[in-house]
C-alpha positions in Angstrom: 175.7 216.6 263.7 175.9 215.8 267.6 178.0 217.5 270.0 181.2 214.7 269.8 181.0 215.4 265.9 181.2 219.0 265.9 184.5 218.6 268.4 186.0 216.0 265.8 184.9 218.1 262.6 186.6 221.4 264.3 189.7 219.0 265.0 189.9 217.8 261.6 189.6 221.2 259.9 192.8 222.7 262.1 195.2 219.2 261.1 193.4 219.7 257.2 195.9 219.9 254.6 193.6 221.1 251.5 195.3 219.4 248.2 195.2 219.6 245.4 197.9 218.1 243.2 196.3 217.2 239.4 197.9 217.5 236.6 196.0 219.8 234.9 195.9 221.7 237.4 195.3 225.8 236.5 196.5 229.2 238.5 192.3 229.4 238.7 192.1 226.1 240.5 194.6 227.0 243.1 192.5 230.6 244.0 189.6 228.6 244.3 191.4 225.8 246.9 192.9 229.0 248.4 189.4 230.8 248.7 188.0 227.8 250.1 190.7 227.1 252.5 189.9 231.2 253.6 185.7 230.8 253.6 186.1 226.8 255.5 187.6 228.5 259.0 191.3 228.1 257.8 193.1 224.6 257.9 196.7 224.1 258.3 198.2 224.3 254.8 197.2 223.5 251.6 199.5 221.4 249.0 200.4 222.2 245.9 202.6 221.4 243.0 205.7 223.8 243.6 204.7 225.9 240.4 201.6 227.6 242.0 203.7 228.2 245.1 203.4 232.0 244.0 199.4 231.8 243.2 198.7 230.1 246.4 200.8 232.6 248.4 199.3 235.7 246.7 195.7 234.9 247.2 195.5 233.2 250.9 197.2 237.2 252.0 194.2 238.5 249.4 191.8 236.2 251.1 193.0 237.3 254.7 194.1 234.3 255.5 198.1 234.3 255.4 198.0 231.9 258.2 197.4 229.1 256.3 200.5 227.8 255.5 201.9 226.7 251.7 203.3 223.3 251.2 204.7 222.0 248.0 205.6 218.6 247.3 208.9 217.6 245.6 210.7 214.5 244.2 206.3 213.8 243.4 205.0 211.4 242.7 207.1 208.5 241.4 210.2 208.7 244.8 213.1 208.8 242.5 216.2 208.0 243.8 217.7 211.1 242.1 219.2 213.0 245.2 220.0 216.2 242.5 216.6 216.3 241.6 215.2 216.4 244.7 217.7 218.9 246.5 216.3 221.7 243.2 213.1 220.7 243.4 213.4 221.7 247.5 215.6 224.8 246.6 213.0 226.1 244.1 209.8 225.4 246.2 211.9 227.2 249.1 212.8 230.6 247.0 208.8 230.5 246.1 207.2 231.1 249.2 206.8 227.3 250.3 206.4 227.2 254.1 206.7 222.8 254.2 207.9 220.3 251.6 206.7 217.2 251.2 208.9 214.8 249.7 208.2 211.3 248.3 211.1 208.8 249.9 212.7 206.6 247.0 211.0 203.6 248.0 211.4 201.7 244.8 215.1 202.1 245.5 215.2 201.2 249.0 213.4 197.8 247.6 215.7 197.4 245.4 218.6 197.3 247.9 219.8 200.8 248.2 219.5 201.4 252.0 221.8 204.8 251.9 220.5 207.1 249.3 217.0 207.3 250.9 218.3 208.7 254.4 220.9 210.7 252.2 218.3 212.3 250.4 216.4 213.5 253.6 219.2 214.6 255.2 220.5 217.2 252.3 216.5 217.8 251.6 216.6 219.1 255.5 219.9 220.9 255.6 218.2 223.3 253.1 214.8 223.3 254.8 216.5 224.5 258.0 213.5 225.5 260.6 210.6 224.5 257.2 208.9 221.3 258.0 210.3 218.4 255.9 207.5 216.0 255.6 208.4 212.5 253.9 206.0 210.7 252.2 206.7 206.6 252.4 203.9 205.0 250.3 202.6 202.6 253.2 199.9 201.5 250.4 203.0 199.9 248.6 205.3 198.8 250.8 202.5 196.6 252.4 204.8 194.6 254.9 204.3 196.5 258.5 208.0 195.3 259.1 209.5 197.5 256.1 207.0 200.3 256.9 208.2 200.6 260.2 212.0 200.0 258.6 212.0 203.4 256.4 209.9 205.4 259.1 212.7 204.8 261.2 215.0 206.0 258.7 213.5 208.6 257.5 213.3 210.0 261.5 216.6 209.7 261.8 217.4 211.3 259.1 215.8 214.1 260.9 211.9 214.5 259.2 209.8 216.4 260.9 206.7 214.5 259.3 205.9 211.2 258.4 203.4 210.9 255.8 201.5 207.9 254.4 200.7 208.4 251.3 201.2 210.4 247.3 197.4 210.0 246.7 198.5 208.4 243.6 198.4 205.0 244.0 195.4 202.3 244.6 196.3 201.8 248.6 196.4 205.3 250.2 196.5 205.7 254.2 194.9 202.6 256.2 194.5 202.7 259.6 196.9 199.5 260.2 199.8 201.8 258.4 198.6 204.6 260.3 199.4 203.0 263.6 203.0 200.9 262.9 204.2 204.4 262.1 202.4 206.3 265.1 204.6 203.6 266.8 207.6 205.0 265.1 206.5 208.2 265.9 206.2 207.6 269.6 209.3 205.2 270.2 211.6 208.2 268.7 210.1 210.3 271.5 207.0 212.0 270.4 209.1 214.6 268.2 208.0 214.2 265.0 204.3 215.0 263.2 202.0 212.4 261.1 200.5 213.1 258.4 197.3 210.7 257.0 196.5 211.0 253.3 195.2 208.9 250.4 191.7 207.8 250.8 190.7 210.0 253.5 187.2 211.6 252.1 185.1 212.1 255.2 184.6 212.7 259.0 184.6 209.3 260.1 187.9 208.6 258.0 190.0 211.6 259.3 188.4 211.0 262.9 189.4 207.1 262.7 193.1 208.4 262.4 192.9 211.2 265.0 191.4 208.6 267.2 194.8 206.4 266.5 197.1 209.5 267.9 195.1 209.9 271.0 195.2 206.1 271.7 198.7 205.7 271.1 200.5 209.1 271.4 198.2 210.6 274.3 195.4 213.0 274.4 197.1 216.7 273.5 199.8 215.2 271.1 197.5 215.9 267.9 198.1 219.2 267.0 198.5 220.9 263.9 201.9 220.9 264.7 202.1 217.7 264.7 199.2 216.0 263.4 197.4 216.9 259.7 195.0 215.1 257.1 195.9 215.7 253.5 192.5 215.8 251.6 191.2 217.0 248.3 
């Protein structure tokens, strides 16, 4: 590894959001994402279903590495439009330690002509989050049309997320580079506040180096932070 990769691979591993969201996921699973997240030079956060919340939490502080921070993902994977389920889903990932949500914006609603409830959702979801980092997940692999993506990243940022994220990880289009930069856009025509997140797909250096790349180019060298700027890998 040359000299320009070691500065992009230590980059990388700050922004790293280490997932891991199966559905057979065990308690055993999560120690041994926490342990690696503790033995790798400590990433950002790693992402969890909100039901090892508790197992996460307990061994990154046994691991020495309470740093890291624990983000759960809610409303995950479909985006239902239910704004009930999402608010208890936030509540109970909140009373179990979670430090960031990540919630899945009801897309197949807002295609379907509901243009409130998404924004509604958000805004309740961050109410309760208070100073927690609301990240909102859009699905850029389905809505396809730049036009819409840059639509509900609007909305979703002015309905006060502190995130935008590309993708679940669950479907066949994850993060692409063209999605990556309409909301980048987004990001930087509302001022520069809010993060980006990149995930779905992204499995090595060159990937997560092609999106950091993107923020330099578009939202200056110094924007890309871990406070603003993070990789969701597995």
């Amino acid at each position: 590894m040359n000299a320009a990769d070691r500065v992009m691979a230590a980059r990388v591993l700050a922004a790293l959001d280490l997932t891991s969201l199966g559905e057979d996921d065990t308690p055993e699973a999560i120690e041994r994402l926490c342990a690696a997240a503790a033995a790798g030079g400590h990433p950002a956060a790693v992402c969890v279903y909100p039901e090892h919340i508790a197992t996460a939490r307990r061994t990154l502080e046994l691991e020495h590495a309470s740093e890291v921070a624990v983000a759960a993902v809610v409303n995950f994977p479909d985006g239902s439009n239910d704004i009930s389920r999402a608010l208890r889903e936030t509540r109970r990932a909140l009373a179990a330690g979670a430090d960031e949500i990540d919630i899945v914006f009801p897309w197949r609603a807002y295609l379907g002509g509901d243009r409130e409830g998404g924004a509604l959702m958000l805004q309740q979801c961050k109410s309760i989050c208070g100073r927690k980092i609301l990240k909102v997940i859009l699905e850029t692999g389905e809505l396809g049309d730049p036009l819409l993506i840059r639509e509900i990243a609007f909305a979703a940022l002015g309905a006060g997320a502190d995130f935008i994220k590309t993708s679940t990880g669950k479907t066949k289009t994850g993060a692409t580079p063209a999605a990556a930069r309409t909301v980048l856009e987004c990001i930087r025509n509302s001022g520069g506040r809010a993060g980006f997140k990149a995930a779905g797909g992204v499995r090595t250096l060159a990937d997560a180096g092609s999106y950091l790349t993107l923020a330099d180019e578009i939202l200056g060298a110094g924007w890309a932070t871990p406070a603003r700027f993070r990789i969701g890998a597995s």
